[in-house]
BAFI-3210 file (N, C-alpha, C; in Angstrom, 3 decimals, decimal comma, padded with zeros to 6 digits):
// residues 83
n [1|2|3|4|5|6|7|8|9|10|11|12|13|14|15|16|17|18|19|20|21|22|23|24|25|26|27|28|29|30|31|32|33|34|35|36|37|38|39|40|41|42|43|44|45|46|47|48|49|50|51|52|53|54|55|56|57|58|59|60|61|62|63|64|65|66|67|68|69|70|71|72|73|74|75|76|77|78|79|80|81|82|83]
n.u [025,416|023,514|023,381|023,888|022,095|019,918|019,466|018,408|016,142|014,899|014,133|013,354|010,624|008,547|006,035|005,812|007,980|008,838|008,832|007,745|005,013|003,791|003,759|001,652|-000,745|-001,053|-002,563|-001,562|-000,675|-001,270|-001,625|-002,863|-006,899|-006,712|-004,100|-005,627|-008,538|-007,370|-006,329|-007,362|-008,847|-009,889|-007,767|-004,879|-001,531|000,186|002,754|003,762|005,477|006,704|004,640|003,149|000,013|-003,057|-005,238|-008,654|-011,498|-014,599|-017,598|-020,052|-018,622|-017,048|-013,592|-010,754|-008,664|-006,948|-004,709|-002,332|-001,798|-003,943|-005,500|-006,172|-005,004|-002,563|-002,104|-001,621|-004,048|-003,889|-002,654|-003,751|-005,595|-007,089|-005,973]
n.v [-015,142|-012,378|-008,857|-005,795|-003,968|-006,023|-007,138|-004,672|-004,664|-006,683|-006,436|-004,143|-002,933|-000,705|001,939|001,791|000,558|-002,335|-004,516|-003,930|-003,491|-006,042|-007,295|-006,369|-007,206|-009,507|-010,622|-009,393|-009,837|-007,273|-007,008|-008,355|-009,317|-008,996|-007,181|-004,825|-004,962|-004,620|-001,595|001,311|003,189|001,623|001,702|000,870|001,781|000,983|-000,350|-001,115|-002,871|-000,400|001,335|003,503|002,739|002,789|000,979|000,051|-000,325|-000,048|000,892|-000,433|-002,681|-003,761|-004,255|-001,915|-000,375|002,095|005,330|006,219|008,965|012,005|013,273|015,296|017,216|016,496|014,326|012,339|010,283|009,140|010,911|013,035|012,147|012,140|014,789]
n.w [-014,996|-014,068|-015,625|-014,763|-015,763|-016,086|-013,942|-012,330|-013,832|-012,774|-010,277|-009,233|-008,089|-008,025|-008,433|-012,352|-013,069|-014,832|-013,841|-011,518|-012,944|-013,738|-011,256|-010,170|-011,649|-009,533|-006,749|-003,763|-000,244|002,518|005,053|007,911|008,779|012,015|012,504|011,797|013,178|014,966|015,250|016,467|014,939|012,865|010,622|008,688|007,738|004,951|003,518|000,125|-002,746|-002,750|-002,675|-000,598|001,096|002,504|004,750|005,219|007,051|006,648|007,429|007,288|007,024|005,259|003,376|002,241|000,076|-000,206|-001,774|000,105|000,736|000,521|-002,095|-002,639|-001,056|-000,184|002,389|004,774|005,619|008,148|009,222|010,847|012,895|016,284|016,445]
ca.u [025,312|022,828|024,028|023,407|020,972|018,906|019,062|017,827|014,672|013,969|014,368|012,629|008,752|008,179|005,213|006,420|008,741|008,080|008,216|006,260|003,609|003,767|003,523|000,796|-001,212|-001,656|-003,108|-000,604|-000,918|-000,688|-002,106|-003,794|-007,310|-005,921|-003,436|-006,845|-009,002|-006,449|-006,746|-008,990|-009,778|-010,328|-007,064|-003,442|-000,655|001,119|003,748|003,759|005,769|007,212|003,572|002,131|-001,080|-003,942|-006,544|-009,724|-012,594|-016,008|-019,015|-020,800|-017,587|-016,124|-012,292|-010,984|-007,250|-006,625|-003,478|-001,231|-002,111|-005,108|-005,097|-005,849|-003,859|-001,319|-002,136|-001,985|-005,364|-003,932|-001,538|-004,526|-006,261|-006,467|-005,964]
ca.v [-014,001|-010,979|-007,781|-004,991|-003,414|-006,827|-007,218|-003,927|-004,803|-007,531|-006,371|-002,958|-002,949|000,659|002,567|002,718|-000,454|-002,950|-006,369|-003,686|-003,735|-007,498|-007,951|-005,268|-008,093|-010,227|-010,357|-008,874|-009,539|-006,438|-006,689|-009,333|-008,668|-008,958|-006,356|-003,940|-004,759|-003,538|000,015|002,350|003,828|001,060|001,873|000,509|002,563|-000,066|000,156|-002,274|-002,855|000,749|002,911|003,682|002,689|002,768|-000,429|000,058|-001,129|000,837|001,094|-001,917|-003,902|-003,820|-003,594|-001,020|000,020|003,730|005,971|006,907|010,765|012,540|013,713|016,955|017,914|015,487|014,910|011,425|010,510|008,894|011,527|014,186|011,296|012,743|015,852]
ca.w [-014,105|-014,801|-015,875|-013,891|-015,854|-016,173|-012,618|-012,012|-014,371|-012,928|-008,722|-008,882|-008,168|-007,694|-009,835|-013,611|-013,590|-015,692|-012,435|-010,422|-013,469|-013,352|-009,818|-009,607|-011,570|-009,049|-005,353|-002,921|001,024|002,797|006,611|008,477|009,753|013,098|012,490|011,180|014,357|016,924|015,289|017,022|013,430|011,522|009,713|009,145|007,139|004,909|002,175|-000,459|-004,041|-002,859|-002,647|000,567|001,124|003,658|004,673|006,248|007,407|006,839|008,653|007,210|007,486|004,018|003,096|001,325|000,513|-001,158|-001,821|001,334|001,234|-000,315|-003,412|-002,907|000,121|-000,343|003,486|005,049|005,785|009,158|010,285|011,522|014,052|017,548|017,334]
c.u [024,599|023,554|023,353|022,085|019,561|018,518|018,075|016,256|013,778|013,310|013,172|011,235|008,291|006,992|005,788|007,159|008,096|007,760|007,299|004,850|003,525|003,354|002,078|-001,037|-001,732|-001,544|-001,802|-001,511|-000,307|-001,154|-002,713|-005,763|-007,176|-005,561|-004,819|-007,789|-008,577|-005,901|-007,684|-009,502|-009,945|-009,310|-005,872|-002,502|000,039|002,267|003,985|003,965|005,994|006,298|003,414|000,714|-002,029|-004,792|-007,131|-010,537|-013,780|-016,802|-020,031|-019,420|-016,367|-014,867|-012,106|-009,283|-007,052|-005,464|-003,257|-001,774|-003,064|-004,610|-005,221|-005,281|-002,810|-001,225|-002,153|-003,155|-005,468|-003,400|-002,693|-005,383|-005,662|-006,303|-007,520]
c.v [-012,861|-009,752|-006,622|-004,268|-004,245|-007,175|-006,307|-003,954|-005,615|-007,426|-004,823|-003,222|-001,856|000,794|002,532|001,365|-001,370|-004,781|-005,800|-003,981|-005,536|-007,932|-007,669|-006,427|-008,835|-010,089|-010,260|-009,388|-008,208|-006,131|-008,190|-008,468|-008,445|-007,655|-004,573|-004,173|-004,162|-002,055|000,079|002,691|003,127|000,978|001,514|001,239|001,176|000,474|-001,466|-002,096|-001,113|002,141|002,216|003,840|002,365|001,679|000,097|-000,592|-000,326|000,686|-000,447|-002,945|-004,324|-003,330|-003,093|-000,834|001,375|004,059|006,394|008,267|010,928|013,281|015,220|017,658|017,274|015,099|013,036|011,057|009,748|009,964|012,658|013,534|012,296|013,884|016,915]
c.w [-014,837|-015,050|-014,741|-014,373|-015,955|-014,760|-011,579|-012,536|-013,672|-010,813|-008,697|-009,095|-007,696|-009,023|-011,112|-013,926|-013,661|-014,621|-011,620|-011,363|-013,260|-011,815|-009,047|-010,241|-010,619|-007,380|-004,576|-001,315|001,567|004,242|006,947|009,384|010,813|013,262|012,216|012,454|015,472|016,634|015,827|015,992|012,783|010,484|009,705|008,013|006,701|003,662|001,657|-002,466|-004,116|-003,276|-001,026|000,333|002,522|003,644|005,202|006,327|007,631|007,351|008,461|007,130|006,209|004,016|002,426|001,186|-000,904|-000,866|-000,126|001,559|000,357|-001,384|-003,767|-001,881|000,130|001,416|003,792|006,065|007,493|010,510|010,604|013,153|015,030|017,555|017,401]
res [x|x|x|x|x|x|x|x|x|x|x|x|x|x|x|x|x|x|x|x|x|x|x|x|x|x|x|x|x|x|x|x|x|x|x|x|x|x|x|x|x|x|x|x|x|x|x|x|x|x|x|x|x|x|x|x|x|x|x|x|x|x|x|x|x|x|x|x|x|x|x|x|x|x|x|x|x|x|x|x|x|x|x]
***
């Protein structure tokens, strides 16, 4: 049986811990295109290994996936759509 604090090493995948660096290694799924075509913007809000992150799809067709909010407004780059 693990100990609590080995359990905790080995379960947390947030920024900074040491299974999220490990995990951060290797290819993550985080949308289907599917799920990315049936935006109107091109864009899907995901959360994954405990960051939020954004997918898109640019003008010539390429995927892309950047931080959750901007870096200099701290602003989520979905939550202004529409208005």
């Amino acid at each position: 049986m693990l100990s609590i604090r080995d359990n905790e090493l080995l379960t947390q995948v947030g920024p900074g811990m040491p299974m999220g660096q490990l995990m951060r290694y290797y290819w993550q799924p985080v949308c289907s295109v599917q799920d990315l075509a049936a935006s109107p913007f091109r864009t899907k809000e995901v959360e994954i290994l405990g960051e939020k992150l954004v997918v898109f799809r640019d003008r010539q067709g390429r995927l892309g996936l950047v931080e959750g909010h901007c870096s200099h407004r701290r602003a989520s780059p979905t939550s202004t759509r529409g208005r």
